[in-house]
DOVOBA-189102 format. One record per residue (C-alpha): x, y, z; residue in one letter. Coordinates in steps of 0.1 Angstrom, whole numbers. Layout:
REM DOVOBA-189102
       u       v       w   type
       X       Y       Z      A
...
REM end
This chain:
REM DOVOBA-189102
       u       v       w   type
    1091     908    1130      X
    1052     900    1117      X
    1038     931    1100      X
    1006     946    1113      X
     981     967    1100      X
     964    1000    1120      X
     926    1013    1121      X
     920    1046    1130      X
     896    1067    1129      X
     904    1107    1133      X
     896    1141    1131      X
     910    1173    1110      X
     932    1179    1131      X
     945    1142    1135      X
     927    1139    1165      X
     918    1101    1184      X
     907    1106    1215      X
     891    1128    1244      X
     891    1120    1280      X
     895    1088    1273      X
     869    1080    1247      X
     861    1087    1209      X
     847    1123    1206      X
     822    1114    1183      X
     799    1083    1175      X
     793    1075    1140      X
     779    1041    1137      X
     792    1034    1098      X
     823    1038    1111      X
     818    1011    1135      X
     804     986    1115      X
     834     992    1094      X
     857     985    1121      X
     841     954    1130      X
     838     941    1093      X
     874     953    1085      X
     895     936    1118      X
     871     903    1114      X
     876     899    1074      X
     900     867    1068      X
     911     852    1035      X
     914     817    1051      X
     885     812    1071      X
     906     785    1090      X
     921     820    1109      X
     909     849    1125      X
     928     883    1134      X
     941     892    1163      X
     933     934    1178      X
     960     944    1196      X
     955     975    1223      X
     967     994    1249      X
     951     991    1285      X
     931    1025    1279      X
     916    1012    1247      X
     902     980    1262      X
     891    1000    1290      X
     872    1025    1265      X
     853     992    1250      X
     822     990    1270      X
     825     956    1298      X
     798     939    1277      X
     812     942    1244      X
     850     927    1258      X
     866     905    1246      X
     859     921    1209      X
     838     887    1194      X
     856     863    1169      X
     893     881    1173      X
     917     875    1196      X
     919     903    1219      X
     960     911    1229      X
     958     941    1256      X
     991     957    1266      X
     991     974    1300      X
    1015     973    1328      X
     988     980    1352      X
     963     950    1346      X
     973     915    1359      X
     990     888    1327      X
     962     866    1316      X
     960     840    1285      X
     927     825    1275      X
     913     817    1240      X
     900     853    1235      X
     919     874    1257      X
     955     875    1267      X
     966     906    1286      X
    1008     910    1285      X
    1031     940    1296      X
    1049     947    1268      X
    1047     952    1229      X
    1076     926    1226      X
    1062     900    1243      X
    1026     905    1228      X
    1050     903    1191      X
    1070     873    1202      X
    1039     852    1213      X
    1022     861    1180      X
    1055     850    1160      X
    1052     818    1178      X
    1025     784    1179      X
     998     779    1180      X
     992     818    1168      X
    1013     821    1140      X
     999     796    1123      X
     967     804    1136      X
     962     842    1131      X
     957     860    1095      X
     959     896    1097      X
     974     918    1135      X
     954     947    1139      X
     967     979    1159      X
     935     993    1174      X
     952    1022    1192      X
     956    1043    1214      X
     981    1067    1202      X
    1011    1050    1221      X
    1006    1012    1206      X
    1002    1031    1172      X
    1032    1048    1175      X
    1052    1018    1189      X
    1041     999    1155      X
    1052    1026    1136      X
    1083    1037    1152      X
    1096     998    1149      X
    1085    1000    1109      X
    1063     972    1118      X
    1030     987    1098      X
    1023     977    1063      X
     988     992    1060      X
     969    1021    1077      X
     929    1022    1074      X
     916    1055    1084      X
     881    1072    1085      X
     883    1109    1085      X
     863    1128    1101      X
     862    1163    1085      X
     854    1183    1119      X
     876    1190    1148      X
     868    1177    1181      X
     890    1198    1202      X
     910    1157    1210      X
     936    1156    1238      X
     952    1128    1221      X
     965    1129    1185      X
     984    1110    1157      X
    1008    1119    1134      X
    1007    1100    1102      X
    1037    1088    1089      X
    1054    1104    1057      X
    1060    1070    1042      X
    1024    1059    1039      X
    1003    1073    1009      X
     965    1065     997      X
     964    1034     982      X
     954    1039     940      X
     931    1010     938      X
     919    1008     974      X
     892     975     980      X
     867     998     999      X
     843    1025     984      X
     863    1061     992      X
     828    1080     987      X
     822    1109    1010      X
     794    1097    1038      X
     776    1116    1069      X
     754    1110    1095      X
     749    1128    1129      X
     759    1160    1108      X
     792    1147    1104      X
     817    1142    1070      X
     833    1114    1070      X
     854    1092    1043      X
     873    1055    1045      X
     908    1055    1031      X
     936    1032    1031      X
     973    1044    1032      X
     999    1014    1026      X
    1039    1021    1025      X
    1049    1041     996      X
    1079    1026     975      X
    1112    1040     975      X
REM end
């Protein structure tokens, strides 16, 4: 199976979500979402995000399909669809099998898990996940849904992005990158 690689951005207490939304709104942290799931070595490729049904829903109607990736939504609820941007399937194997498959496995660089907690875990419960980028929020936001990190991922040592403390709104944050740690 193609590896994959998460973004996630959490509180101190591991925290990704409230009532059905991000608990906070840090607009660095955006703009390195957006840079991070667009970046492509070949510029022949893009990436593809791949989300649950509550996570697309989250994304406000005028900002869906996320621009210049394709868009793979997993819901059970919402009706299959397959379009140059967008294709909506009911499971995580099928969603896996069509990106292991033409045109998209030649055709898309990096997969990126955007969440929620359940796609996360499904990645990382199938040892699928090669790479974890999170931004850490160092408050706690009281979340009702949370993530568990993995014991087998550690901070990458020479990590491409700056790991410098930042803050805005009145809120800590930092940019780290956990990849698999080696037996």
């Amino acid at each position: 199976m193609r590896k994959m690689s998460l973004i996630v951005a959490m509180d101190a207490d591991g925290g990704i979500g409230k009532n059905g939304t991000l608990p906070w709104s840090i607009k660095k942290d955006m703009q390195y979402f957006v840079k991070t799931t667009k970046k492509v070595e070949n510029p022949e490729k893009r990436n593809a995000v791949l989300m649950g049904r509550k996570c697309w829903e989250s994304i406000p109607e005028s900002r869906r399909p996320l621009a210049g990736r394709l868009n793979i939504v997993l819901s059970r609820q919402l009706a299959e669809q397959k379009s140059n941007d967008l294709i909506i399937t009911n499971s995580f194997e099928s969603a896996l099998k069509m990106l292991a498959e033409p045109p998209f496995v030649d055709s898309i660089e990096t997969i990126w898990n955007i969440g929620g907690a359940e796609i996360y875990q499904l990645a990382i419960n199938e040892k699928l996940v090669d790479e974890i980028h999170i931004t850490k929020i160092y408050k706690s936001f009281d979340a009702d849904v949370h993530l568990k990190m993995p014991e087998t991922f550690k901070i990458d040592e020479n990590p491409s992005e700056n790991l410098d403390f930042f803050e805005e709104n009145g809120l800590k944050f930092s940019f780290h990158v956990l990849k698999v740690a080696e037996n």
